[in-house]
N, C-alpha and C positions, 0 to 999 in steps of 0.2 A: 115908425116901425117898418121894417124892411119884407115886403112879403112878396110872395112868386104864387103864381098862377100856374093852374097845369098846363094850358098852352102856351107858356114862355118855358117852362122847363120840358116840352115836348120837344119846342123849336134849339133847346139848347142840345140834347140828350141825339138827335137827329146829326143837329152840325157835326157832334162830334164822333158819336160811336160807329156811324155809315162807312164814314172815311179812317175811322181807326181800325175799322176791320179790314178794310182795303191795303192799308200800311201794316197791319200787325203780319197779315199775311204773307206779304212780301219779304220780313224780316226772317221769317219763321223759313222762309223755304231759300235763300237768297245767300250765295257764297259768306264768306267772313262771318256774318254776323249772326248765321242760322246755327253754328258750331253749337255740340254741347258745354263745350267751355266757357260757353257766355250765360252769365247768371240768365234767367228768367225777369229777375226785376229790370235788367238791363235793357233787355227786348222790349219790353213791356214802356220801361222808361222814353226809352230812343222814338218806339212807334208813338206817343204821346203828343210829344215834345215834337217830332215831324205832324201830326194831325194839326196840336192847336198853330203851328208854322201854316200849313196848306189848308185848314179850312176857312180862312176868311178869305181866301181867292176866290173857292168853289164858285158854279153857280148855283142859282137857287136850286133849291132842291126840293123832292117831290112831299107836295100835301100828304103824309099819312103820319100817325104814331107808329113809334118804337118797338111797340109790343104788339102793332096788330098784323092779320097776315101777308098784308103789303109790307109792312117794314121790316116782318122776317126775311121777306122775300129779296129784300133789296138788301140787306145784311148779307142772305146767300151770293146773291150777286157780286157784293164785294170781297165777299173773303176769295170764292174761286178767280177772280180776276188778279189779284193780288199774287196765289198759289200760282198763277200760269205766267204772270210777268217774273216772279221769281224764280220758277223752275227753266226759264228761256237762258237766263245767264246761267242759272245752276249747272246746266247742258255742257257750256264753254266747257267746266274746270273737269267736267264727264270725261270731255277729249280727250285732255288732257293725262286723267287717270287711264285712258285706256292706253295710250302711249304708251307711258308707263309700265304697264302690264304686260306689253308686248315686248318693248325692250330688255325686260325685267326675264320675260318667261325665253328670250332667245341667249341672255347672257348665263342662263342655269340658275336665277335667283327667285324661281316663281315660289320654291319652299320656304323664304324669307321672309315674314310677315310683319306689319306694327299694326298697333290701332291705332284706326283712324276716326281722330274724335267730328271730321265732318259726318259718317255715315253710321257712325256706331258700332264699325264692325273692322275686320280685320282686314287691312289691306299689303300689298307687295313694297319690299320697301322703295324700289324702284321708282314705282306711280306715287308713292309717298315724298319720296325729293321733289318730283318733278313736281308735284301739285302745292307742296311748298312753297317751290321757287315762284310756281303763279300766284299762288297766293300773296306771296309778296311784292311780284311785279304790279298784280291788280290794286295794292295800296297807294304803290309808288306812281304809278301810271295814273291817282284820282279816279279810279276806277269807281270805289265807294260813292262819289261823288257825283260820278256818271247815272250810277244806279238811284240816287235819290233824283237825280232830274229829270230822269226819264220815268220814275215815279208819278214826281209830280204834272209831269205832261202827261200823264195817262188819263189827270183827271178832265183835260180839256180833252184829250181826243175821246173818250169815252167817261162822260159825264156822268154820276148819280143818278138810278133812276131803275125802274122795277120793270124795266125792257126784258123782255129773253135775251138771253148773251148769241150772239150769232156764229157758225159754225168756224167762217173765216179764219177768225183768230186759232181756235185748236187747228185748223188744218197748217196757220204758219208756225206753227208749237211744232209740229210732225215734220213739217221740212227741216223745217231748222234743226231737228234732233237729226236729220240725213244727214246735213251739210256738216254736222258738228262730228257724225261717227266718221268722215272721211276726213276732214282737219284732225282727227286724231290718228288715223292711216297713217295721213302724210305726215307728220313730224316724228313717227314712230320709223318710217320709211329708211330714214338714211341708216339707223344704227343697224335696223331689222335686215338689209342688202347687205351688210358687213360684214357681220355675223356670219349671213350663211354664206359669203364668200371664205369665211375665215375656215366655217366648218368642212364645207368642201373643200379645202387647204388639206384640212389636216385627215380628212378620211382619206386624200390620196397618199399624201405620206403615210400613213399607217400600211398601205396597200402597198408602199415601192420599202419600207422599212419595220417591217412587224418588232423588229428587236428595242425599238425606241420606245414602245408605251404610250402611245398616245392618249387610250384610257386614264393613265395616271395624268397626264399635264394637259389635257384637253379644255378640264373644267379652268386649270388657271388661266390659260391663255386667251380661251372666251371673255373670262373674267376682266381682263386687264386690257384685251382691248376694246368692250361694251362701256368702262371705265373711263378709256383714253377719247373714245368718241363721243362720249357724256360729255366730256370735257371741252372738246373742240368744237360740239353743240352749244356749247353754255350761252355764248355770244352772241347767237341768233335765235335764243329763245325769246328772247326777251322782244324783240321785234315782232315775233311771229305771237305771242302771247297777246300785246298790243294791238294787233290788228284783229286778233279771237276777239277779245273783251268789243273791241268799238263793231264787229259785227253784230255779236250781242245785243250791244244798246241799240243797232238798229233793228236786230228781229223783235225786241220788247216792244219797239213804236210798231212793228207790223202786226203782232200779236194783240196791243191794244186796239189797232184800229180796225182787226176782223173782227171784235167783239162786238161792236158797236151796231 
């Protein structure tokens, strides 16, 4: 007859729920796969299925049960670490939407809204293409891919264990969230220069020809050319997206390894 002891189901219920909390967290807060469009079982499934993959690597892990106030302890310890490695890429596609928002709000389109099932709320349709198109690039680019490995190197740089998390890592979470509000500056830069070249354009014609209307055709011709330089953008997003995402994956090694 087949029987378990409570210290073999101690040592089972530890391998796995420590590191599942670590991984459930990162799904939960982490571009793509945090969407509300992804079932819950799905989440639930994916974080599993990566636990029982990375827990036979782990190192040992610390002497305590599941349920007592160490293990809680160390429970807390993994989900916030997870929340902070996933919120570092999440930052990226921030940029990105603030771009977005910027482009959006110089072309006359800030009144134009969709939901957006990443945040739950209503965003510009603008930031909505553009976060899209990253969205897409991040598939294309193995970006998914990036982020389970830098996952799983989290748990060697920052091992299992009922440590206090150390300050380091949130302070490289806060830079990183700098460096990403200015990557979004700059890709927002070129249409946002255009624009108000276009607009000063056309306030001086109104000024040397009041009989033309520029109030009437002002909005289309913003319109068509924040359009026309989306367009001639398109080409070098994609580039500039791919080197967002791989800085990412390097502030997630920096973030993991202030924790430690």
């Amino acid at each position: 007859m087949f029987t378990v002891t409570y210290a073999q189901l101690n040592v089972w219920m530890t391998a796995f729920l420590w590191p599942f909390a670590r991984i459930a967290a990162v799904i939960g807060t982490a571009p793509v796969v945090s969407q509300s469009s992804v079932p819950a079982r799905v989440k639930i499934g994916l974080a599993a299925f990566l636990t029982l993959v990375v827990s036979p690597t782990l190192a040992p892990l610390p002497q305590a049960t599941v349920f007592s106030a160490t293990g809680i302890w160390i429970l807390v310890n993994q989900f916030v670490i997870g929340a902070a490695l996933g919120l570092t890429m999440q930052l990226a596609f921030a940029a990105v939407e603030q771009a977005g928002t910027l482009v959006g709000l110089q072309m006359g389109l800030g009144f134009a809204t969709f939901f957006d099932p990443t945040s739950n709320a209503s965003a510009e349709v603008v930031a909505r293409y553009m976060s899209t198109i990253a969205m897409l690039a991040f598939l294309a680019l193995d970006g998914h891919l990036q982020l389970i490995t830098s996952l799983a190197a989290s748990f060697q740089t920052i091992p299992v264990s009922a440590d206090m998390l150390g300050r380091g890592g949130f302070n490289a979470l806060v830079q990183w969230g700098g460096a990403v509000f200015s990557a979004g500056l700059l890709l927002a830069l070129p249409v946002v220069v255009a624009l108000l070249i276009a607009n000063l354009a056309l306030g001086v014609l109104n000024r040397a020809a009041p009989q033309i209307g520029i109030f009437q055709v002002g909005f289309s011709v913003t319109l068509l050319v924040g359009l026309l330089l989306l367009q001639l953008m398109l080409p070098n997003m994609i580039p500039f997206f791919a080197r967002l995402f791989d800085l990412g994956t390097e502030a997630m090694g920096r973030v993991a390894a202030g924790m430690r």
